[in-house]
C-alpha positions in Angstrom: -50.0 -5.5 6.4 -53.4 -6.4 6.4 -54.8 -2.4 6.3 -52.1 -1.7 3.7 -52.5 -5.0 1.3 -49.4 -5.9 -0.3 -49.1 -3.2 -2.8 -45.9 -4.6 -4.9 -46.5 -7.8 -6.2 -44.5 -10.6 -6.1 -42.7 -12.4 -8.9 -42.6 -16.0 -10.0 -42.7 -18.6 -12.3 -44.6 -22.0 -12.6 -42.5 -25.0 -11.8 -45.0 -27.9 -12.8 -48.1 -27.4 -10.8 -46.7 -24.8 -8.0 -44.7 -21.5 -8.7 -41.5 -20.6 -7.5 -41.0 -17.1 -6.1 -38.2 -14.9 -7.8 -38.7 -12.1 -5.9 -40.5 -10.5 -3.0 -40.1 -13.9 -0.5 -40.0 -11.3 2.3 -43.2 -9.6 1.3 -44.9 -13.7 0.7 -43.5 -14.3 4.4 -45.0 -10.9 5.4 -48.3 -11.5 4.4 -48.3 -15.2 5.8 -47.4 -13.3 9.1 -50.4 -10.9 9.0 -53.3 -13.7 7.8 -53.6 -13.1 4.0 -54.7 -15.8 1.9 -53.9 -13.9 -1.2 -51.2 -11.5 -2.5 -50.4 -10.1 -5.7 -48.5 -11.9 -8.4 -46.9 -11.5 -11.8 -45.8 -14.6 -13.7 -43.0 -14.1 -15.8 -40.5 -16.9 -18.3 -37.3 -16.6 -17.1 -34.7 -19.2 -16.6 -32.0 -20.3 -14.0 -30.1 -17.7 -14.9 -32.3 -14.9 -15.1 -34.1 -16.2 -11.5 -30.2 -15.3 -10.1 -30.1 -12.6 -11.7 -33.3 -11.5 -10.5 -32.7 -12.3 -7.1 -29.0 -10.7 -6.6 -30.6 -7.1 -7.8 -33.8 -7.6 -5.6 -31.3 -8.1 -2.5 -29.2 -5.1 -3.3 -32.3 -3.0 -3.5 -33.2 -3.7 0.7 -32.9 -1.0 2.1 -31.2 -2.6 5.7 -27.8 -4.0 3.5 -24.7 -3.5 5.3 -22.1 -2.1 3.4 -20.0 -4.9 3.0 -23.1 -7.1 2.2 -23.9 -4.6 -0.5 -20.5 -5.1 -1.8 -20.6 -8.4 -1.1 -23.7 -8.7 -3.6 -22.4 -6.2 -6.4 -19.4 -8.4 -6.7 -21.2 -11.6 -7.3 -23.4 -9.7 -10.1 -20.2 -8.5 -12.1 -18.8 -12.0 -11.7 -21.6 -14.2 -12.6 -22.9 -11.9 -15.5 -19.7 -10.6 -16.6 -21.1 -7.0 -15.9 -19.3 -3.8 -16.1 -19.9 -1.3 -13.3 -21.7 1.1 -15.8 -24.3 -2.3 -16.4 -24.8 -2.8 -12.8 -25.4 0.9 -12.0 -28.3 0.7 -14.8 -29.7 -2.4 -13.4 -29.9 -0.9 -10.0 -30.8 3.0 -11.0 -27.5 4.1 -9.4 -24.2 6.0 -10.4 -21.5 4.2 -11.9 -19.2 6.2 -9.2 -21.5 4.4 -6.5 -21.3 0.9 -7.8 -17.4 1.6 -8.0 -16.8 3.3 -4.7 -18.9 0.2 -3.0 -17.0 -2.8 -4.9 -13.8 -1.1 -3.4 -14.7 -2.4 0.3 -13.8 -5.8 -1.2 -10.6 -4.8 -0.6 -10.9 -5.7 2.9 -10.0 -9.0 4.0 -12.7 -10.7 6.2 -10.8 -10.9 9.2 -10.5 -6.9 8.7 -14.2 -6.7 8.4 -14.6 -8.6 11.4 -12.4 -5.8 13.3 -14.5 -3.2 12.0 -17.6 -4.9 13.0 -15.9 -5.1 16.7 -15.1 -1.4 16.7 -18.7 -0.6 15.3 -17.1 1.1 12.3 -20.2 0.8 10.0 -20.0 4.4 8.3 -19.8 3.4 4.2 -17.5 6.9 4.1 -15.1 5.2 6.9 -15.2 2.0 5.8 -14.0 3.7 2.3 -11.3 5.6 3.8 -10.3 2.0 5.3 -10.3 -0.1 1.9 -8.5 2.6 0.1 -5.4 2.0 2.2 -2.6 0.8 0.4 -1.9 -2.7 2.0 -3.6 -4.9 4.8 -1.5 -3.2 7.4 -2.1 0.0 6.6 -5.8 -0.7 6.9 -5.3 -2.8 10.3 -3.3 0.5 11.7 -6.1 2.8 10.6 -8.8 0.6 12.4 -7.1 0.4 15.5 -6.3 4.5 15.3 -9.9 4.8 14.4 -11.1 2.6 17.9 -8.7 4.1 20.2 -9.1 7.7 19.1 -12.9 7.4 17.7 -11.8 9.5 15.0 -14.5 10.9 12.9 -14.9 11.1 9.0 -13.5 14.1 8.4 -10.6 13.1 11.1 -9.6 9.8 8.9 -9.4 12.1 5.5 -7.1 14.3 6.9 -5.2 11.5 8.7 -4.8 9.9 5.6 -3.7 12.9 4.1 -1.4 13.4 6.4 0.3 9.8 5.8 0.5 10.7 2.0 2.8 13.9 2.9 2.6 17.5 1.6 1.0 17.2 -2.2 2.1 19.2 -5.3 2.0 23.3 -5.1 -0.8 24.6 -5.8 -0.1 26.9 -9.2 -0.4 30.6 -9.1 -3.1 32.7 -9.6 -3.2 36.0 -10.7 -6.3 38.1 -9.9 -7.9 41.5 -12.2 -11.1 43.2 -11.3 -11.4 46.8 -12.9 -12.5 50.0 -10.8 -15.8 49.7 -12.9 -15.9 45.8 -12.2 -17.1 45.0 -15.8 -15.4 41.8 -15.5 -12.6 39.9 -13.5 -9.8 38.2 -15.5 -7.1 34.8 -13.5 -4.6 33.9 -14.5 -3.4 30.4 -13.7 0.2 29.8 -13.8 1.0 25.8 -13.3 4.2 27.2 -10.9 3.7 28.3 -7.3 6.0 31.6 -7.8 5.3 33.8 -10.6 7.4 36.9 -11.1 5.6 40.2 -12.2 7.9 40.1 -15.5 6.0 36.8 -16.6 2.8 38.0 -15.4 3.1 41.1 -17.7 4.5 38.7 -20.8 1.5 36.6 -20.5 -0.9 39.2 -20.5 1.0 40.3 -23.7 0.9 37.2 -25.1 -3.2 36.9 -24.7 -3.8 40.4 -26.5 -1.4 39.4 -29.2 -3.6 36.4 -29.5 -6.6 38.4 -29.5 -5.4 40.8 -32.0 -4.7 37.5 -34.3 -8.3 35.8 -33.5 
């Protein structure tokens, strides 16, 4: 600290003949630590509100958040601002998808948490896989299949696809490449089973179409 200075200052505001720090109390501590008598500041008008405000996005931005502490802090900066997910992933340079896919893990109930933190579940992609669960116990099951088996990421999206059953069909697709292989035309049918009768009368259709462009 003291070869490398504090190169970030830290931000506060005066409160009658001291200043009150908004942000960067790890980086005052820090310094304290290491000897400094000085650090860089920036004084800046803000009031109660904004010094929360402040202080909730400065903690988000650590780098050593939990997941569930991340969440944790998201959730109290959409409720105590009245933010949308698309404000809070502004605020904090992220995507709104992000912000969104990290509120979910709210949907875990703290004694659940406290069985992930036994099993050392601590993978964000897991713990997703977990909150996405349709009730509490289906989430309790998956974190006890999860400890007993030590199921990997990839192992808990297939298990959970497993538990949703076989999904739709996937539609037909009909496949043209020319000797000369100028270009390749599919054909996407909505239906798993095309017969070669329908695959002719589409191709009609489309030049009819073509012809009337």
């Amino acid at each position: 600290m003291k070869e490398q200075w504090v190169l970030e200052p830290v931000l506060v505001r005066p409160t009658g003949e001291k200043f009150q720090i908004i942000a960067g109390e790890r980086r005052y501590r820090a310094s304290k630590e290491a000897g400094l008598s000085q650090i860089p500041c920036v004084e800046i008008d803000v009031d109660d509100r904004g010094v929360l405000e402040i202080s909730l996005i400065e903690n988000l931005q650590r780098r050593d958040l939990s997941p569930f502490e991340e969440a944790d802090g998201l959730l109290k900066l959409c409720e105590k601002f009245l933010y949308t997910h698309e404000d809070v992933a502004k605020k904090l340079g992220k995507s709104r998808s992000s912000i969104t896919e990290t509120l979910t893990l709210n949907h875990i109930p703290a004694d659940l948490r406290e069985k992930c933190r036994q099993a050392k579940i601590f993978a964000r992609s897991t713990l997703l896989q977990i909150a996405r669960q349709s009730n509490r116990e289906a989430m309790s099951k998956m974190i006890e299949e999860i400890k007993l088996s030590g199921l990997t990421r990839d192992d808990v999206r297939k298990l959970k696809d497993e538990k949703k059953g076989p999904g739709r069909p996937k539609g037909f697709v009909f496949h043209f490449r020319p000797p000369d292989s100028k270009f390749t035309l599919n054909l996407k049918f909505k239906r798993a089973e095309v017969s070669k009768d329908e695959i002719i009368s589409t191709l009609r259709d489309l030049i009819e179409s073509l012809n009337n462009s």
